[in-house]
C-alpha positions in Angstrom: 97.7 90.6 95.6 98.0 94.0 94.2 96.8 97.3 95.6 97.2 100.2 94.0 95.8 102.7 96.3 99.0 101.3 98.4 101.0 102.0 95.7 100.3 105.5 95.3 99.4 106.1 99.5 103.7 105.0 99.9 104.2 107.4 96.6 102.7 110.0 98.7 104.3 108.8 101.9 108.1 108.6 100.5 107.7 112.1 98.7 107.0 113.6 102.0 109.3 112.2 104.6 112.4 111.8 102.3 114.7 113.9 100.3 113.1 113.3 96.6 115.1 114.6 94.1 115.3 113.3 90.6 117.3 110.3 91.3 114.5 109.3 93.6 112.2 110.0 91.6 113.7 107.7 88.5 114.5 104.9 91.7 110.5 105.2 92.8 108.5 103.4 89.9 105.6 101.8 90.3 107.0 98.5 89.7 109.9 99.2 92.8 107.0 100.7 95.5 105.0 97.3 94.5 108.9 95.6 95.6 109.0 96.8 98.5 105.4 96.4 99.6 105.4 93.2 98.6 108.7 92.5 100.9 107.0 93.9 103.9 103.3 92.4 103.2 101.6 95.6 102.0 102.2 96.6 105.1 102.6 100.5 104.4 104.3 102.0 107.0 106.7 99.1 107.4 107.3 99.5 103.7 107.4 103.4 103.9 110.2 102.5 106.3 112.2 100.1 104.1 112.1 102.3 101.1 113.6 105.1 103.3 115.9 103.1 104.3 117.2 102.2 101.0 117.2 106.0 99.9 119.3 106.8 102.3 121.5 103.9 101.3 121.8 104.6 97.4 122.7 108.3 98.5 125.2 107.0 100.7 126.4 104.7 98.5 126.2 106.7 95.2 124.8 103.8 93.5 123.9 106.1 90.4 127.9 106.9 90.3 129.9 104.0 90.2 132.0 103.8 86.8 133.1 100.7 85.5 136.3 102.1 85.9 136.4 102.3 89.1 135.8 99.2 90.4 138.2 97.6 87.0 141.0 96.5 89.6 138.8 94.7 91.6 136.5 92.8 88.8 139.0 91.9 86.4 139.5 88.4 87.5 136.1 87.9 86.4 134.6 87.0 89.8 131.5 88.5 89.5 129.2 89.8 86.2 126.3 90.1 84.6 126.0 88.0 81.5 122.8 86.4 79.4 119.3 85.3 81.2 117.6 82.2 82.3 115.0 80.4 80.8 112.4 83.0 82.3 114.6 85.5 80.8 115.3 87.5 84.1 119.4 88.8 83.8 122.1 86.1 85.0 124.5 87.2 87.7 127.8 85.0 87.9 129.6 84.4 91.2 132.7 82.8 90.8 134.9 82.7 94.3 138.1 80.9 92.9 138.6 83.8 91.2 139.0 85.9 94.1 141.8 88.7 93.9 141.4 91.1 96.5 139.8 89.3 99.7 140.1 91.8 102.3 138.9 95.1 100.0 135.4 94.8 102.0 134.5 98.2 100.9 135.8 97.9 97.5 134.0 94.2 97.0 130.8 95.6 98.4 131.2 98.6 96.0 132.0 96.0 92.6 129.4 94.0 93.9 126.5 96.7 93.6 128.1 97.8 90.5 127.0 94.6 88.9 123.7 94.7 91.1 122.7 98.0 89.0 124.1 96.4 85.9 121.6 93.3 86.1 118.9 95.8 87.0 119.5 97.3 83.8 119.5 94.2 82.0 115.2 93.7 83.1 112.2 94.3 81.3 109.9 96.0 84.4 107.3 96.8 81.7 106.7 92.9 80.6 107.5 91.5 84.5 110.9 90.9 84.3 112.2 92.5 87.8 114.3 89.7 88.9 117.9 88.3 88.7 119.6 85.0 88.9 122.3 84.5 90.7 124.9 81.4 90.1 127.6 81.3 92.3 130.2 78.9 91.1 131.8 77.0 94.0 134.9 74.9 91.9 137.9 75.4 93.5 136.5 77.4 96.9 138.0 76.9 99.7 139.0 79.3 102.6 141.8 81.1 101.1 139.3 83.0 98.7 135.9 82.7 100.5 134.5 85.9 101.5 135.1 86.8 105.0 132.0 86.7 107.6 131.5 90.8 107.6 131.6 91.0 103.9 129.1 87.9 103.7 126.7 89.9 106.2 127.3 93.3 104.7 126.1 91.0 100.9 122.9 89.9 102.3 122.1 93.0 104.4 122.4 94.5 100.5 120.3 91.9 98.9 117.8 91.7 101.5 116.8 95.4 102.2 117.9 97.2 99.3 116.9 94.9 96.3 113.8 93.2 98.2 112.2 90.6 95.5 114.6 91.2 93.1 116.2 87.6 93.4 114.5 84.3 91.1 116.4 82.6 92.4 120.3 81.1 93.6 121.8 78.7 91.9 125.0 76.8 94.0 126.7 75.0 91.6 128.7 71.8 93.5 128.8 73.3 96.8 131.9 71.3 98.6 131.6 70.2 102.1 133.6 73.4 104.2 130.8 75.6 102.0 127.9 73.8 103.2 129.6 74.9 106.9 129.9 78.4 105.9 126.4 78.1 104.4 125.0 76.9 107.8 126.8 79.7 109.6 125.4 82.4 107.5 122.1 80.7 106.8 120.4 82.0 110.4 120.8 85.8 108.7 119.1 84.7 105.3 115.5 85.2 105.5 113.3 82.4 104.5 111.6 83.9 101.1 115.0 83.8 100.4 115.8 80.3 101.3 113.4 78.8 99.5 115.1 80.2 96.3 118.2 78.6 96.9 118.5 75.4 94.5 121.6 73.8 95.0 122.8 71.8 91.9 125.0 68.9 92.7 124.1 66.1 90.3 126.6 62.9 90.8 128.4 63.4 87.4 129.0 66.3 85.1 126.3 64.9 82.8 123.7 65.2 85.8 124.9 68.9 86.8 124.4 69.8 83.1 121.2 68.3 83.2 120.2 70.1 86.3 121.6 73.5 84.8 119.5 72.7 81.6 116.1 73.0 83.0 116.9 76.5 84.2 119.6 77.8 81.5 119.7 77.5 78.1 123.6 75.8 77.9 123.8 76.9 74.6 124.4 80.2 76.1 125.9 79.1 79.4 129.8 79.1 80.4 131.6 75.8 79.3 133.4 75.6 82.8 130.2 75.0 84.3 129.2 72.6 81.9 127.4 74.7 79.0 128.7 75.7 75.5 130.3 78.8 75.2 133.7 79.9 76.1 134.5 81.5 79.2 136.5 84.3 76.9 133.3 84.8 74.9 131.3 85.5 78.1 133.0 87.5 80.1 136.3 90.4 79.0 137.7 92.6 81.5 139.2 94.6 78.3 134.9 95.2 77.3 133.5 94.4 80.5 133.8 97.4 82.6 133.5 100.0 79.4 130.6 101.8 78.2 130.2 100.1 75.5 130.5 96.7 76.8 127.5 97.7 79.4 125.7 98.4 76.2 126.4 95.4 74.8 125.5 93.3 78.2 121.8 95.1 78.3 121.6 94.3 74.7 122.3 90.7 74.8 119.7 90.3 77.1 117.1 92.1 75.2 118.3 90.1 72.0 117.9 86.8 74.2 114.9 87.5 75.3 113.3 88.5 71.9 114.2 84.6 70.6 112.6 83.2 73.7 109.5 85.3 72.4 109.4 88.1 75.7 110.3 90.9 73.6 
């Protein structure tokens, strides 16, 4: 349940103990303070804490900074981006592990991760309730030769967790094989539990029952035909575009032109 005097008493809080330039400023709406009170119970102070915390993070990081450019080497395989929404219209964030090209670049995964992180961000509607991603990670062909190593997979969720708090609808697994359902167990003692109970993992016995699965939270009209929708993979996602200016433009307008059909716009 809401409370905006919280709202405004962390407003007050976070504009005194941290630096608050205009990046914070544009980062501190009220729709991310009610985020992050949310994620620690309206609980002010532990929230107040959080938010610092993530402030400190972003400046580190240089969240605001990072250029499709820069991280072109290590995307262009197409192993993770943003592309269309779900049927609740909240921004769709593709995983895709076989595609893999550059294991052992923790930092520069990490960085090409957020990248996309701010990208989906971009792609919500705050001002009609849309602050949350999906996230599919595709698990054909993973094995251990392109699975992300232990530290990265810590360093992911310690992102997730504490500096996007409820910004994840949910996780969709798609055919998850055995030796991931290991790795899952080995990471799952780190994952919180809101966040375990948005974890849906689709593994219907035939194609025609994962597409079914899929269908009930994706429009497949829309949705990548190597994991069993309608569109080309080429048509969804392209390196050359991908990481320009113009093709972030055209990713945040997609979503806005999607969302206007499903009658959210």
């Amino acid at each position: 349940q809401e409370q905006p005097e919280l709202v405004a008493a962390l407003r007050t809080a976070i504009e005194q103990t941290a630096p608050f330039g205009p990046p914070e400023q544009a980062y501190c709406t009220d729709f991310t303070l009610r985020r992050y009170l949310t994620a620690r119970n309206w609980n002010l102070e532990k929230a107040k804490n959080m938010l610092r915390e993530s402030l400190n993070w972003r400046s580190q990081f240089k969240t605001d900074e990072i250029r499709g450019e820069s991280v072109f080497e290590n995307g262009k395989t197409g192993k993770v981006f943003v592309s269309g929404i779900d049927r609740e219209g909240r921004p769709v964030v593709f995983l895709r592990s076989a595609m893999e090209n550059c294991q052992l670049d923790h930092d520069g995964n990490l960085r090409h991760l957020v990248y996309n992180l701010e990208r989906a961000v971009k792609c919500m509607d705050e001002e009609r309730g849309i602050g949350k991603m999906v996230v599919v990670i595709d698990c054909h062909n993973y094995s251990s030769a392109n699975a992300p190593p232990m530290r990265t997979s810590h360093a992911t969720l310690n992102i997730l967790q504490n500096h996007y708090p409820e910004r994840l609808g949910m996780a969709v697994i798609l055919e998850p094989p055995w030796y991931f359902t290991l790795f899952y167990k080995a990471i799952s003692p780190f994952i919180d539990k809101v966040t375990q109970r948005k974890i849906c993992f689709v593994t219907g016995k035939d194609a025609a029952a994962r597409r079914a699965e899929l269908d009930r939270i994706f429009d497949m009209a829309h949705f990548p035909r190597d994991m069993y929708g309608d569109v080309d993979m080429g048509d969804v996602f392209d390196a050359g575009t991908y990481y320009t200016e113009e093709g972030e433009r055209m990713v945040r307008e997609r979503a806005f032109e999607l969302r206007r059909a499903q009658g959210r716009a």
